[in-house]
N, C-alpha and C positions, 0 to 999 in steps of 0.2 A: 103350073100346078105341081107342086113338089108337098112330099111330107119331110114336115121338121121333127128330127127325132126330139121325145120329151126330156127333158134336165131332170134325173132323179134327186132325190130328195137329199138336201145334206144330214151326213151322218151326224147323228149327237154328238155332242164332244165326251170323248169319253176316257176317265184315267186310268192309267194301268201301272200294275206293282210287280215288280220282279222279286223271287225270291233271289237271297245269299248264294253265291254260288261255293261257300262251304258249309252246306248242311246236307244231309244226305239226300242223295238223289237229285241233286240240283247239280252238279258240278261242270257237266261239258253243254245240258240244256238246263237251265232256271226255270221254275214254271213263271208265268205271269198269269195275275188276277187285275180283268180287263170292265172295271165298273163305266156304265153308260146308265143315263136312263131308262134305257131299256130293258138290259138284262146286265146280267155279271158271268164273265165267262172265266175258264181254267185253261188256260193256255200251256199245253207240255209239249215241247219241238220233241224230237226224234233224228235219228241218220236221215230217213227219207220221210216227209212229212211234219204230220203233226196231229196230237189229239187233243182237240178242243169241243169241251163241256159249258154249257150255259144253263141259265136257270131267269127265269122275264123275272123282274123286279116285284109285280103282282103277284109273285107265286114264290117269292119266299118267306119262307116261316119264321127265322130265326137265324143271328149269325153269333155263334161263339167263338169266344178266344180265348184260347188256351198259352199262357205267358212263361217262355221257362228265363232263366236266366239271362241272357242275350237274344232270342228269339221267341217269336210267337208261331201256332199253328192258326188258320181261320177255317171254322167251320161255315158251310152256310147250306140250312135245310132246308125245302121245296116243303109245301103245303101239299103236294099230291102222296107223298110218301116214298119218292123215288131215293135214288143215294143221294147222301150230302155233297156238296163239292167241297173236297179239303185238300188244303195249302199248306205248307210247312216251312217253315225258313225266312218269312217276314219279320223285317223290323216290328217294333212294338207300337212305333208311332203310325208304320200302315195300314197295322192290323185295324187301330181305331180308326184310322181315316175311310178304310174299306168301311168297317161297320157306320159311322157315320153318313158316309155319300149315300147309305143304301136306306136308312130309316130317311134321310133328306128327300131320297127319291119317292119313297113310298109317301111321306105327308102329301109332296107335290101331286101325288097323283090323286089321292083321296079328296084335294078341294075341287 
């Protein structure tokens, strides 16, 4: 008579976008923008640590991009009203593929 520990669940497969590490504030940590079905989170390393933001995929409102010359910023706003999560120093082509995985995810979730 023994217990079998349970097998947690496999994590979604989830992609994730590093910012340029020549655009400001990106240079010795990049942030990464980490889309799952789930949620989208803001990944910023530090010397010790790290600060990471999420926001569930249900509960976002709206993702802008902002395009300047060679990079993009991505805005993405929460439906409860809290702060946006913003990225800066993505390519232009991630900025749309973030925006896209995330309106993909939300159809998915509405059928």
């Amino acid at each position: 008579m023994g217990v079998t520990p349970s097998v947690p669940a496999a994590e979604p497969l989830a992609e994730s976008f590093t910012a340029s590490r020549w655009t400001q504030g990106n240079f010795l940590f990049p942030t990464r923008l980490v889309v799952s079905p789930l949620r989208v989170s803001r990944v910023k390393s530090r010397w010790f640590g790290s600060n990471d933001e999420s926001i569930a995929i249900s509960k976002i409102a709206s993702v802008h991009i902002s395009t300047g010359v060679l990079w993009a910023e991505i805005r993405i706003e929460s439906t409860g009203g809290t702060d946006p999560i913003t990225s800066h120093g993505h390519r232009k082509a991630d900025a749309q593929r973030v925006r896209d995985l995330i309106e993909s995810y939300q159809a998915q979730s509405r059928v």
